[in-house]
C-alpha positions in Angstrom: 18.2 -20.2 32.5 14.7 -21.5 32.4 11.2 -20.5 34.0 9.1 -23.0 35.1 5.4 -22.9 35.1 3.6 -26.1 36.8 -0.5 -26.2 36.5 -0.9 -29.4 36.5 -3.6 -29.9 39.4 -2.9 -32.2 41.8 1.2 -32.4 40.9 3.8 -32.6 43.5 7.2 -30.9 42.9 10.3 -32.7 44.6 13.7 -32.3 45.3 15.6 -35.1 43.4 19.8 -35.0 44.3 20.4 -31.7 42.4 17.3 -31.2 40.4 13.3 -30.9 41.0 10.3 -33.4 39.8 7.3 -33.0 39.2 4.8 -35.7 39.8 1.4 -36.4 40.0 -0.5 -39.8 41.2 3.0 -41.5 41.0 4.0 -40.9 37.7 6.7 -38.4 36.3 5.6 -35.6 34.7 9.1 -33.2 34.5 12.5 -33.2 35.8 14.8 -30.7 35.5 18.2 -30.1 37.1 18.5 -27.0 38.9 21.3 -25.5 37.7 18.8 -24.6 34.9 16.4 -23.1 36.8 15.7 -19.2 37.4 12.1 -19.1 38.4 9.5 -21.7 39.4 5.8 -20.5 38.5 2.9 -22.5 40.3 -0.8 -22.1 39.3 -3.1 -23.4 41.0 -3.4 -26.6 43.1 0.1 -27.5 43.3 2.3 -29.2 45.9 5.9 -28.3 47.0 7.4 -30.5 49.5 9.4 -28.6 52.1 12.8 -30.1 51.4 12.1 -29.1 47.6 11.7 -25.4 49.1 14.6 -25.3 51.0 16.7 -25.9 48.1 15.1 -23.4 45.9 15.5 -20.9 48.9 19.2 -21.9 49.6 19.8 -21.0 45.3 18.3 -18.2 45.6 15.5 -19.1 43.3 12.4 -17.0 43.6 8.7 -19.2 43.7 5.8 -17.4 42.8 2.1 -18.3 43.5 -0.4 -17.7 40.8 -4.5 -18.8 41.5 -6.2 -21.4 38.5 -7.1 -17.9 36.4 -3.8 -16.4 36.6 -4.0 -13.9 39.5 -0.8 -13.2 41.1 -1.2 -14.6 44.9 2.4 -14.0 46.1 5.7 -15.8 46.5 8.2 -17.2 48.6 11.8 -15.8 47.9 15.5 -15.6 49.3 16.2 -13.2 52.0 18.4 -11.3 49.3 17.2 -7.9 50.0 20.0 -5.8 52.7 20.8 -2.7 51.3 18.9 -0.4 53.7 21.2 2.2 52.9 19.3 1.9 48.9 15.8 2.5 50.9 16.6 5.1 52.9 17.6 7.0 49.9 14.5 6.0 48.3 12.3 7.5 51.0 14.5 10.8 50.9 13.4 11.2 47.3 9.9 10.4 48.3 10.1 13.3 50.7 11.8 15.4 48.1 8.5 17.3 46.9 9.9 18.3 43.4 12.0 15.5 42.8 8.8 13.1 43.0 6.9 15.2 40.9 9.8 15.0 38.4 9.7 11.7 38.3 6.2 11.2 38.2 5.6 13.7 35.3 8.4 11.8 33.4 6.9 8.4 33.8 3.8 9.5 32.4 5.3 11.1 29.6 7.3 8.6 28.2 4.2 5.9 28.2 2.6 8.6 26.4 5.3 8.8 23.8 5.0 5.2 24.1 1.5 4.9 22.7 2.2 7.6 20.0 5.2 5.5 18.5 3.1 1.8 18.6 -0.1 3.8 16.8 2.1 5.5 14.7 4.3 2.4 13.3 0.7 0.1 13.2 0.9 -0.6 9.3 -2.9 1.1 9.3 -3.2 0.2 5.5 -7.0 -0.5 4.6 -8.3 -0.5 7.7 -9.7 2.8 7.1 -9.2 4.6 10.1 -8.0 8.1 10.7 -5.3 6.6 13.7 -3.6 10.6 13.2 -6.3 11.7 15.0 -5.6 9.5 18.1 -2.1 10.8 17.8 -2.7 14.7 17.8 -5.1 14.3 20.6 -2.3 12.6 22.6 0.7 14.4 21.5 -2.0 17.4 22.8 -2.2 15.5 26.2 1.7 14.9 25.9 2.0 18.9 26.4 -0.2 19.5 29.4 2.0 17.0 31.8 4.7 19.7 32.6 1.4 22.1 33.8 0.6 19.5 36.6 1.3 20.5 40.1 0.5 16.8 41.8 0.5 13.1 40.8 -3.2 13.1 40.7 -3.3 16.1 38.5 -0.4 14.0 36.0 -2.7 10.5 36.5 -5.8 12.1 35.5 -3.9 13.0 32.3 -2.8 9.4 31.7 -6.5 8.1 32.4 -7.6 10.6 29.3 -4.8 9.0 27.2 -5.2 5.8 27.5 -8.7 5.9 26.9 -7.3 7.7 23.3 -4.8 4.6 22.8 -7.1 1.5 23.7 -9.6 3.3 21.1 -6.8 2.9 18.6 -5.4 -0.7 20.0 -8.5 -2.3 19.4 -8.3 -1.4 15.7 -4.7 -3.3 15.7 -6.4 -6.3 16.3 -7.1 -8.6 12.8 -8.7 -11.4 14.8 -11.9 -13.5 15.0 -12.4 -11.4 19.1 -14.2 -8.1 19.6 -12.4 -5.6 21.5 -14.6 -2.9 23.1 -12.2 -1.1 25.1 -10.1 -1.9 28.3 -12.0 -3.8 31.4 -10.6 -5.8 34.3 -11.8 -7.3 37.7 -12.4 -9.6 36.3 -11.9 -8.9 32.4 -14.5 -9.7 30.2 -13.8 -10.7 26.9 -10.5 -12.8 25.6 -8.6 -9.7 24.5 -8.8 -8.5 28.2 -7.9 -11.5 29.6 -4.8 -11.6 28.1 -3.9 -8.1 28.4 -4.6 -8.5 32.4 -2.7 -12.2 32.2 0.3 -10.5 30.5 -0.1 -7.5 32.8 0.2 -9.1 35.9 3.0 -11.5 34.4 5.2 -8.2 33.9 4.0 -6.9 37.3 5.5 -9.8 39.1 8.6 -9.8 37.1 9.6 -6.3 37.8 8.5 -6.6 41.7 11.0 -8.9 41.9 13.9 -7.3 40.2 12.7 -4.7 42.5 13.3 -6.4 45.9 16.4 -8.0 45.0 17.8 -5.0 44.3 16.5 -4.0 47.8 14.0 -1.7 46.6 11.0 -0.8 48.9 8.3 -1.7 46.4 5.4 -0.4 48.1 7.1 3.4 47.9 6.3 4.7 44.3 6.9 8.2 43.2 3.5 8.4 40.4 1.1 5.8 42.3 2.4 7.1 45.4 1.2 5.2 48.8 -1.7 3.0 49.6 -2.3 -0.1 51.7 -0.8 -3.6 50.3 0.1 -1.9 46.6 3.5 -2.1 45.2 3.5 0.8 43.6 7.1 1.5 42.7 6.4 -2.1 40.6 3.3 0.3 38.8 5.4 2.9 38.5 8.2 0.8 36.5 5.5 -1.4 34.8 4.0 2.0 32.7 7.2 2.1 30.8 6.8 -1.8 29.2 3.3 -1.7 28.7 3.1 -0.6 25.1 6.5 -2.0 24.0 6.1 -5.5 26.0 3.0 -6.1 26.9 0.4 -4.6 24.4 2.9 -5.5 21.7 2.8 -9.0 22.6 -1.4 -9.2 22.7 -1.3 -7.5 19.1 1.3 -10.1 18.1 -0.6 -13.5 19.5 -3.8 -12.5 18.5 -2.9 -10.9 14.9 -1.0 -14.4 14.6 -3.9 -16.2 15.2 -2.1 -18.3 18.1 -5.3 -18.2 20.2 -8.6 -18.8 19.2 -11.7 -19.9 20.6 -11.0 -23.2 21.8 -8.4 -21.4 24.4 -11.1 -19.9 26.5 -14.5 -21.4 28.1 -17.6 -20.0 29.5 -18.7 -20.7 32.6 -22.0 -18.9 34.2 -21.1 -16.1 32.1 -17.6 -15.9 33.0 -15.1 -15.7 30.0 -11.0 -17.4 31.4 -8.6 -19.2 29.6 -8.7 -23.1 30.1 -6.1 -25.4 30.7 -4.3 -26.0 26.9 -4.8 -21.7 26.7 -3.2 -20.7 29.6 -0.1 -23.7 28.8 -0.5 -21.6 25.3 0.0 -18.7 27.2 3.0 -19.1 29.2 5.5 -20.9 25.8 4.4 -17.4 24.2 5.0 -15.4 27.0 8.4 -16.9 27.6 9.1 -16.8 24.1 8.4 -13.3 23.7 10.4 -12.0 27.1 13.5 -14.2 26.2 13.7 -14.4 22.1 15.1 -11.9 20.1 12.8 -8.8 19.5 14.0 -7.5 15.9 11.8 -4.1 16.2 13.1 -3.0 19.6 16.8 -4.4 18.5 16.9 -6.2 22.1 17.7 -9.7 23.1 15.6 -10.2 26.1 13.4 -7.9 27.6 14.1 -9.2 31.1 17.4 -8.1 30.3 16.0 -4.4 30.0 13.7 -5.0 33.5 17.1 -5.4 34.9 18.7 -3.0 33.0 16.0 -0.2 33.5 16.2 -0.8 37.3 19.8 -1.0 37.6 20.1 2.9 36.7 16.7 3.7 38.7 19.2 2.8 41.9 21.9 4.6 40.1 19.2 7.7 40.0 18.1 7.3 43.7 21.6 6.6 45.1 24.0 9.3 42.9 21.7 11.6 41.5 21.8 10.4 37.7 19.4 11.2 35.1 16.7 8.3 34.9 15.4 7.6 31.7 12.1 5.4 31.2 12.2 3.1 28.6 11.6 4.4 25.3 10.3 2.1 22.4 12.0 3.1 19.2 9.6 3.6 16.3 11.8 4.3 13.9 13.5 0.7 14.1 11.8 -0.8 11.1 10.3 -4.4 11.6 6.5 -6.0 12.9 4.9 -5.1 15.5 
């Protein structure tokens, strides 16, 4: 099964017997036969005709909505999602007091491990930093979560740790950018970019494992509740940051797959142009679907599912959830 990602301004994407085209001032750009088709990604000024959506709709085939610079507008999706039996379980454990905190302090905890073991198997020869002193303070950190008494207590520990890790990520990176230190709204520098890019990426992903499992997605147990936030998706996304996402920005950057002539400057404001956001997208769908020979898994979409699968096996029959947990001791690159 394929993703799709049209960016194309001005193209028009049309149902054609059995399969979609994509067009633009009368001449054909793509066609592809939907039987192939998982998601369709649209950035941008793009056109779907109505009969087009109907068929994506009727196969169940979720259409997401992405501005020119890559932030996630929205989408347009099956009405897949009935198991209100699934939510009202979910807002039982919300109530449950302890069992949120649990879960919260566990979430936490395991993204924590989750920088120690990325720092740790960094191959750190001759760069000349001291990265064991990153890892003590956070395997410090790692200790206080079980003292919290509230999620703002446990996120106040996660602030303090990744401010430890980004100080360490930016010495992963052997490229021709300068990485100061996490920003966003909007990100500032290349490095950023992508890390927000890939972020939200992930985000949308998850959210939508999420509601076609019939997840309420804006009912998390660490992020808890505010206005027009999916925070169960935040909640899920901590556990793939280091092992997905950050991974992925070392990898493209120590690679060398982006450079300069992938971004532009316009009044000051740093974004990916078209060839580096097309960039983008082949590596990002490379990455999620290709064979990952550190982690030892064949698709990390496989593992979204996977991980959220037994999240509804926690909230419906009480089973243990465990985040996902990158393995450092697999040997291979980062």
């Amino acid at each position: 099964m394929a993703v799709v990602y049209v960016k194309e301004a001005g193209a028009t994407i049309r149902k054609s017997g059995e399969r979609i085209s994509v067009t633009k001032n009368g001449q054909s750009l793509l066609e592809i036969p939907m039987l192939y088709l998982d998601n369709l990604e649209l950035i941008g000024n793009v056109q779907l005709t109505t009969q087009a959506m109907h068929m994506f709709l009727e196969k169940g085939i979720d259409i997401s909505y992405f501005s020119r610079n890559g932030k996630y507008v929205g989408q347009t999706a099956a009405d897949s999602s009935k198991n209100i039996f699934l939510r009202f379980e979910q807002y039982q454990f919300y109530m449950d007091i302890n069992r949120r905190l649990e879960m919260a302090k566990k979430i936490v905890a395991n993204k924590i491990c989750n920088q120690i073991s990325l720092i740790r198997h960094f191959r750190w020869d001759d760069t000349g930093y001291d990265w064991k002193v990153d890892v003590r303070s956070l395997e410090r950190h790692l200790k206080e979560i079980e003292t919290k008494e509230n999620p703002n207590q446990i996120l106040g520990v996660e602030g303090i740790c990744a401010n430890i890790y980004f100080r360490a990520f930016g010495r992963m990176l052997k490229c021709d950018f300068t990485f100061s230190g996490r920003n966003r709204r909007p990100p500032r520098d290349p490095v950023n970019i992508i890390l927000s890019l890939t972020y939200t990426f992930l985000t949308k992903e998850i959210c939508s494992s999420l509601e076609a499992e019939s997840f309420e997605p804006y009912l998390g147990f660490l992020h808890g509740i505010r206005y027009g936030r999916k925070s169960l998706a935040l909640d899920i996304i901590e556990e793939f940051r280091q092992p997905v996402a950050d991974r992925f920005v070392i990898f493209v950057f120590n690679k060398r797959i982006f450079g300069k002539y992938d971004f532009e400057d316009s009044e000051g404001m740093i974004s990916l142009n078209e060839d580096g956001f097309r960039n983008f997208c082949s590596e990002y769908e490379r990455w999620m679907n290709g064979k990952n020979s550190v982690s030892g898994e064949s698709s990390f979409r496989k593992v979204i599912h996977r991980q959220i699968a037994s999240l509804k096996k926690c909230i419906m029959k009480g089973e243990d959830y465990q985040p996902y947990a990158w393995k450092e001791e697999i040997s291979g690159e980062l």
